[in-house]
C-alpha angles and dihedrals in degrees: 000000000000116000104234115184136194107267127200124219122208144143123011114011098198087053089048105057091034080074100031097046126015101036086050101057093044088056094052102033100125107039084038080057110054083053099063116050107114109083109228110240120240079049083056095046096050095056094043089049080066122121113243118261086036108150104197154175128253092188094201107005099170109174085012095229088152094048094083092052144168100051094194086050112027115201090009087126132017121229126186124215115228112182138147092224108086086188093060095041081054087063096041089051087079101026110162091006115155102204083241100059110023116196121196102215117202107273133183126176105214145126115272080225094057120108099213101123125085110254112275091356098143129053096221140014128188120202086191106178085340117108099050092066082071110103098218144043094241094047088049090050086046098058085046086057099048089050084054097049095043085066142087104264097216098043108010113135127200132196108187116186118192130170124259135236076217112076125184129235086269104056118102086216126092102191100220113250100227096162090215094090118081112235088249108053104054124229127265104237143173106227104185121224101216102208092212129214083237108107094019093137105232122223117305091231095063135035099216118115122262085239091065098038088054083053098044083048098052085236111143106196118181124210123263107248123194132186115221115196113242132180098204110207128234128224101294097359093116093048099046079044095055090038092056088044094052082043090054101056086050100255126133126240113224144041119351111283114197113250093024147091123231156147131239122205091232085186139349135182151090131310123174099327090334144120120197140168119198107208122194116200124225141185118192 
């Protein structure tokens, strides 16, 4: 199990994060990488539930798995990758590429907090395993907001992923019980990424494993360890958070009102460690 520890979050956020995220990822792209390649389901469904002709947002696509979807109608819709790690956008640049038949997907580096779209300039936008990596309430509402703003305000549709406090049989992480923490506000944690010695190509001139030639050498290497920031979200905290972004721009949350602008939670819920709201925009 992955150790997870209680982090502490204090002077400037943007620095913060700048340490605790993004150097981070750029450190561990390509191992990170290799690690991420299924898309989860309900995040495939939604795209391939996408009308044809659709232009949308990946808002943090890191290693853009989600960039060559749908699988059942490739190039029906096009979705571009936003993302701060230029190593991972690196990657994303040829996501679902066969050698043979290289394909350059739409790529930005950029901040999810940045404001550099056209309002409502995109059909669609997906925040998959993004948001939580913001290091306060107000910066995580703000990314929901951006992802509001960036759609079309009478069909956009939105699909967020964050990670849970609540983690399934399968996960490698054990979120620390502190008991300081209250049930509905989620917990700040350091989750480490172990670069492991597994997939370290050996010397071309033997077959044993790297494992075996450190030992016969007497060479003890530890594995690089690094600590990523997480806020792990607690039972409804993604969909209050979303609730009180959509509020904030003036728009209402539930079903369409003449004369008005909105957003309704088509689903919420929890998949595999994860909690995730899925928002329709309407304008009546």
């Amino acid at each position: 199990m992955k150790s997870v520890t209680p982090a502490s979050v204090a002077g400037d956020l943007q620095a913060y994060e700048d340490q605790h995220v993004h150097a981070v990822y750029d450190q561990i792209a390509t191992h990170f990488s290799s690690t991420r390649y299924k898309p989860w389901p309900i995040i495939a469904k939604f795209i391939s539930d996408l009308p044809s002709g659709w232009i949308g947002l990946d808002s943090g696509t890191g290693n853009g798995k989600y960039l060559p979807l749908p699988a059942d109608r490739p190039g029906s819709v096009l979705t571009v990758g936003l993302d701060r790690s230029r190593s991972l956008l690196l990657i994303a640049r040829n996501a679902g590429c066969e050698p043979t038949t290289p394909v350059v997907r739409e790529v930005v580096w950029g901040d999810v907090l940045d404001n550099g779209w056209r309002a409502g300039a995109f059909d669609y936008a997906i925040s998959i395993a993004t948001i939580h990596h913001l290091a306060s309430y107000e910066r995580r509402r703000l990314a929901v907001q951006r992802l509001l703003q960036c759609v079309s305000p009478a069909h956009g549709r939105i699909l967020i992923y964050v990670w849970a406090i609540e983690q399934d049989n399968l996960s490698k992480r054990v979120i620390p019980a502190d008991g300081s923490t209250a049930p509905s506000s989620g917990k700040d944690v350091f989750v480490p990424w172990v670069i492991s010695q597994q997939g370290i190509t050996p010397s071309p001139t033997t077959k044993q494993p790297l494992k075996n030639l450190l030992e016969n050498s007497g060479t003890i290497i530890e594995a690089p360890v690094y600590h990523r920031y997480y806020h792990m979200f607690a039972k409804g905290e993604l969909t209050r958070l979303t609730c009180d972004a959509a509020q904030g721009m003036g728009l209402v949350v539930g079903p369409p009102e003449e004369g008005r602008r909105g957003i309704e939670i088509i689903q919420d819920g929890w998949e595999r460690s994860n909690y995730y709201a899925e928002l329709r925009c309407w304008k009546a």
